[in-house]
Each structure stands twice: as C-alpha cells, then as structure tokens.
C-alpha positions as CSV (number, residue, x, y, z in Angstrom):
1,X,148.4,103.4,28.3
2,X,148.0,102.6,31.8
3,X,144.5,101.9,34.0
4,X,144.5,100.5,37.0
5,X,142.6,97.0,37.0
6,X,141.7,96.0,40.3
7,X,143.1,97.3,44.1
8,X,143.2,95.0,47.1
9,X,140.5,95.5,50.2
10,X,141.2,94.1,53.5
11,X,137.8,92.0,54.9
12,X,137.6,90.0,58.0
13,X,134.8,87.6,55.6
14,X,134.3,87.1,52.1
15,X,130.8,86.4,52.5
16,X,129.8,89.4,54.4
17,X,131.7,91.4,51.8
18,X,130.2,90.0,48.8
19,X,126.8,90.9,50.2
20,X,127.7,94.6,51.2
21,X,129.6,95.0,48.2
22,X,126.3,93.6,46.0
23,X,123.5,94.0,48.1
24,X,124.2,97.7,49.6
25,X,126.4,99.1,47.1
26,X,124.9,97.6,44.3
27,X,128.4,96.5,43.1
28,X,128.7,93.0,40.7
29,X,130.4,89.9,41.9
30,X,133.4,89.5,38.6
31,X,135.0,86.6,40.5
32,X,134.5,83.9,42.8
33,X,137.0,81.0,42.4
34,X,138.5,78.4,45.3
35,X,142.2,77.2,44.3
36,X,142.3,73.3,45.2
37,X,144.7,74.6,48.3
38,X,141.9,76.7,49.4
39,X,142.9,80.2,48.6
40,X,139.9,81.9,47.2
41,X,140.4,84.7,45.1
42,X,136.8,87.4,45.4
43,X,136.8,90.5,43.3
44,X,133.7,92.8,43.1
45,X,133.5,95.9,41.4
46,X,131.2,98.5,39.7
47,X,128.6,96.8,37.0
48,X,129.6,99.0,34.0
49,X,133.5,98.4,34.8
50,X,136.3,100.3,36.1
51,X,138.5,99.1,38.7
52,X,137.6,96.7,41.1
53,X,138.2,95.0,44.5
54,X,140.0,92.1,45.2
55,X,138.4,91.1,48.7
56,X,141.6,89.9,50.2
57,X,141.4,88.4,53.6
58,X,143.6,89.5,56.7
59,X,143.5,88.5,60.6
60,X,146.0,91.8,61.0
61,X,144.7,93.1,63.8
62,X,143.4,96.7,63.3
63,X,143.9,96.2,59.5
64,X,140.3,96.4,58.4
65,X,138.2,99.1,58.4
66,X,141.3,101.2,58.8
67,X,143.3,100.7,55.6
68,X,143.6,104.7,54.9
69,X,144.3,105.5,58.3
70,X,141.1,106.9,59.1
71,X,140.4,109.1,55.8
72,X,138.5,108.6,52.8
73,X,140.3,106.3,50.5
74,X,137.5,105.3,47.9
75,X,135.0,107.6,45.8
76,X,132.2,106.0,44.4
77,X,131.0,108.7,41.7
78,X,127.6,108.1,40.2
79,X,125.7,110.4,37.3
80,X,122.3,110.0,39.9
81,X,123.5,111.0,43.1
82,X,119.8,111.5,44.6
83,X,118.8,108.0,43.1
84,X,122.2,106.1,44.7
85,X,121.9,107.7,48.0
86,X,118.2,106.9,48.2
87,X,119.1,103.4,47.4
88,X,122.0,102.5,49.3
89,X,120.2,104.3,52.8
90,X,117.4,102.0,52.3
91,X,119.7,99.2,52.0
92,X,121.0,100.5,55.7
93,X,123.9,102.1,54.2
94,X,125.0,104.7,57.0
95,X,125.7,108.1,56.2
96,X,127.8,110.0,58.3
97,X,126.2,113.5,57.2
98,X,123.6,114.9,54.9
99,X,124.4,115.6,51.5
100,X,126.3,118.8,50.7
101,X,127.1,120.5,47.7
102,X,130.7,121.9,46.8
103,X,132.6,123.1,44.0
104,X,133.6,119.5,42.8
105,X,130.1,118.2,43.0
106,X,127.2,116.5,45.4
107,X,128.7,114.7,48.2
108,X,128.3,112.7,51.6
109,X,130.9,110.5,53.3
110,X,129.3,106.8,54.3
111,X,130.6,103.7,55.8
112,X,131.6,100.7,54.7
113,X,130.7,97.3,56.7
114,X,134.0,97.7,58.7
115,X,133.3,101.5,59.3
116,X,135.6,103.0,56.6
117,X,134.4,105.8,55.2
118,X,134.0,106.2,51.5
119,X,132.3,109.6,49.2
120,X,129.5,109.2,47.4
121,X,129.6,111.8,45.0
122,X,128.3,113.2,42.0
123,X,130.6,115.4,40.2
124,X,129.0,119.0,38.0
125,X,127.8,118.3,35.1
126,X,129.7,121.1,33.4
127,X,132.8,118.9,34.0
C-alpha cells in the first residue's frame, strides 16, 4: 500500500506560514527542528492526519504563491463545511466567492497567504 506522507510547499517565511497554516487554517505544527548547519525542516498538516506540508523555503522568484500555475492545487475537505468557513473568514481568510453547491459537494475557492488558491469543500454525504 501506498499513501502519500507529506508534499513540499514553497514559502518566502517559515514563521508567517506556521501561523497561517495554524492560526487561519487551523492546521497542527508536526515538526519544527533546526539542523546544526541551519537548515530547518517545518511540516504542518491537518490535526487528525493525512498528508502534510513540508514548508520548504525558496528565493525563486515567482515560485510562491504560484506553484500550480495559477489553479487550484490543494483541497482542504471538512465534514462541517458551514463551521470551517465561518472560522477561517473570521480569522481573515479571503474567499474568492460565496459558497456554491455542485454535484461533488459544498465548495468556495480561498487564498492562501501568498494568494494561491485552495477549495474548501465538503463532499455529499451520500458518498
């Protein structure tokens, strides 16, 4: 069997993405460690599990914020999508439309702290 354990995220800061990831997205911090040559190695990730983010820092420019080319590349699915998207707004989450409803479930495209947009959606429950 095969899952996939953690994906790499391209941040300009570790700092301000620990506290997006955390504060805004309510995500947990699994990893925080500084090598003694300085390389720090920051993952973050959904509290009950799953795969989570390496927060991998890049000077590319243009790199961050744009690491799907402009489209969605992350779906954050939650069983409460009224509850999350309550939350994360009042954390000054921005959402770049109301949410809609479509054959796959509740969703609305927000933005990360670089501008990338993500789905926040909640699938049917007859899935």
């Amino acid at each position: 069997m095969l899952r996939l354990s953690d994906v790499t995220y391209l941040v300009r800061d570790h700092d301000e993405a620990i506290t997006f990831f955390v504060d805004a997205l309510g995500f947990v911090l699994r990893q925080d460690e500084t090598s003694a040559s300085g390389w720090r190695r920051v993952v973050v990730g959904p509290a009950d599990g799953g795969t989570g983010l390496v927060l991998a820092l890049t000077g590319a420019a243009g790199a961050v914020g744009r690491q799907a080319g402009g489209e969605v590349a992350f779906f954050l699915e939650t069983d409460d999508f009224a509850a999350q998207h309550a939350r994360m707004t009042a954390a000054g989450v921005l959402f770049r439309e109301e949410p809609r409803h479509e054959e796959y479930g509740t969703v609305a495209i927000f933005e990360d702290l670089y501008g990338m947009p993500w789905d926040l959606i909640q699938p049917p429950t007859s899935r």
